[in-house]
Structure formats: C-alpha cells, structure tokens
N, C-alpha and C positions, 0 to 999 in steps of 0.2 A: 880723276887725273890730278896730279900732287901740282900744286904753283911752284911757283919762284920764294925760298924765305929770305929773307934779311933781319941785319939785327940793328938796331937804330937804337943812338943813347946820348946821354948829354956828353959835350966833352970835358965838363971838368965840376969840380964839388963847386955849389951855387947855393949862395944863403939864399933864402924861402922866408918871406915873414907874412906872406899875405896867402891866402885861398890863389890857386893857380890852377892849369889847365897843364899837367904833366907831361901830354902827351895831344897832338892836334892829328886825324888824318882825314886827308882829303880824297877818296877813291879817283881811280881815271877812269874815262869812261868804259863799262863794261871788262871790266877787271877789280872785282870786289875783294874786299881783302879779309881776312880771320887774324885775330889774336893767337897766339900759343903762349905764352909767357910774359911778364910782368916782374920786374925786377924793383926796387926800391932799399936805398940806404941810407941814412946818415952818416957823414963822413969827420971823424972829428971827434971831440968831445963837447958838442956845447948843450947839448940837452941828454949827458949819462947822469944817472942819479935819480933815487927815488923823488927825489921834489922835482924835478924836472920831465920825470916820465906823464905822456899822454897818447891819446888816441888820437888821430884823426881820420876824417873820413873817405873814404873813396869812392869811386862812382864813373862806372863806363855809360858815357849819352850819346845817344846818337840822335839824329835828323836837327841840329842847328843848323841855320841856315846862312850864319854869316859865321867868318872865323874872329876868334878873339886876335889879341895882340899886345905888348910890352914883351916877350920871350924872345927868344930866337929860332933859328931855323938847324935840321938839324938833319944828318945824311943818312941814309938807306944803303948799307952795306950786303950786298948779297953773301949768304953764307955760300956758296958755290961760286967762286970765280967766274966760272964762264957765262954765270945768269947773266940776262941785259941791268941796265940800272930800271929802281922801280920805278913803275907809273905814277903810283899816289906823292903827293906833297904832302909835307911832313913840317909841324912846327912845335915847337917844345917849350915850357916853361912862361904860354901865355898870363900874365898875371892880369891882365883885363878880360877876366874867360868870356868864352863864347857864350852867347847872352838871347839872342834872337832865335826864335822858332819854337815848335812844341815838342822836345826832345823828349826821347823814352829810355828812360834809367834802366839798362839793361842788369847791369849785376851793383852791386854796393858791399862794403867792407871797411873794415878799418884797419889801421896802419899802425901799431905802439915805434913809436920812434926811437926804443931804446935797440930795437931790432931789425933786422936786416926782415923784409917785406917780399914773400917771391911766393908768383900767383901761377900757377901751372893749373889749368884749369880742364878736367874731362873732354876728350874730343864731341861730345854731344853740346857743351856748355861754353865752347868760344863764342866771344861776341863775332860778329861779322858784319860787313857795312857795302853797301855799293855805294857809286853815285849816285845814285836816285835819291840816297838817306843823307849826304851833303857832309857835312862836316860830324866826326866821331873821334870823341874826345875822354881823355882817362883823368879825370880830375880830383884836386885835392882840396879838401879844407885848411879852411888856416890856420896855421900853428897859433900857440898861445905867445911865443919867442920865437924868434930869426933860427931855424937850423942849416946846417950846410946839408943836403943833399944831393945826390948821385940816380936817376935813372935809366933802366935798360929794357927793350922790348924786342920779341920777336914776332914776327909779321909775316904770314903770308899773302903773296900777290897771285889770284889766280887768273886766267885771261891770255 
C-alpha cells in the first residue's frame, strides 16, 4: 500500500560553514517513513572555481536518540492535496548535529559543491526509519568556507 509523499525543503539559500545535520526526521508513532529523493545545491557563486571546488561528505544515520539543534524547522507539504498533514517532525539545518546514541550510517556519499547534488536512490536501497529508530538524520560535513545552500527531500509517510 503506497503512503502519503511530501516534499520538504529549506526556504531560502543559507550560508553553511560548519558540519550540519541537513535534514532531521522524527517518525510518529507506527507510521515509518522512506526516503525517495535528496536534492542539494549551492546557490550563488561563492565556492565556483577550481580553487574553490571540494568534496564533502554525506551520510544517512539513523537511531540517535536525542535531536540536534541551532537550525530551524521546516514544513511537510503533501504532494497530493487532499493528503492529511505529516505525522513525522521535521527539522532542518541543525548545526549542533545530533550526537547521542549508536547510530547506523546507512548509506554515505559525497557532495562536489560545484554541482547540483540529486540522490534518487533504487526502490530496494531507500533508507527507512520508524519510531522505534528515533531520530534519522541526512548529514553533512563541513565545508572548508561558508557556502550558500539550498535543500529538498521527498518523503514518504506510510501508516
């Protein structure tokens, strides 16, 4: 049976100079949710240029057990209208990442920041989280310099 999707993103370009938590989600109870897509940009010009180009890294974790915080919050738009609003809490752009418990790095990757970042990942190979596994987070290491970025994610809510 197909869930509920939404698309959930920052709302505006956000300079980044520290390691942050891109992406926070919290499941409700017994309505787990799956990934489908991962979006990532820099917005601007402050890191185009070969001296300026780098990698950094990515990393979907799951089961912390307390949420980070310095970010914001950030909304769950149902791509279907007449969906209900989601269950899960949603926070974005923690830059105190989430820190407590024995999280398991489900997928890792790296991001060139000269390029637009978009992860569409196999239906066998989405991460997926209930509440049992607590807080699941899409995290980024820290830039070497401040860039402005832009994130977007799709999200299903099953339940």
């Amino acid at each position: 049976m197909a869930g509920r999707i939404y698309h959930v993103s920052w709302d505006a370009a956000t300079s980044i100079s520290a390691a942050i938590d891109i992406f926070e989600f919290a499941p409700a109870d017994d309505k787990p949710i799956i990934i489908h897509e991962l979006h990532i940009w820099q917005e601007g010009t402050s890191d185009v240029g070969d001296a300026q180009e780098e990698i950094l890294g990515l990393s979907w974790r799951r089961k912390y057990t307390s949420s980070g915080s310095g970010g914001g919050t950030a909304v769950a738009i149902p791509i279907n209208p007449s969906d209900t609003a989601a269950g899960f809490s949603l926070e974005c752009r923690n830059t105190t990442v989430a820190n407590t418990g024995s999280p398991d790095v489900v997928f890792m990757d790296g991001f060139n920041v000269r390029v637009p970042y978009i992860w569409t990942p196999g239906e066998l190979f989405r991460p997926t989280c209930t509440q049992a596994q607590t807080q699941f987070v899409w995290r980024m290491t820290a830039p070497n310099d401040a860039i402005t970025l832009n994130a977007m994610a799709v999200v299903e809510e099953l339940g």
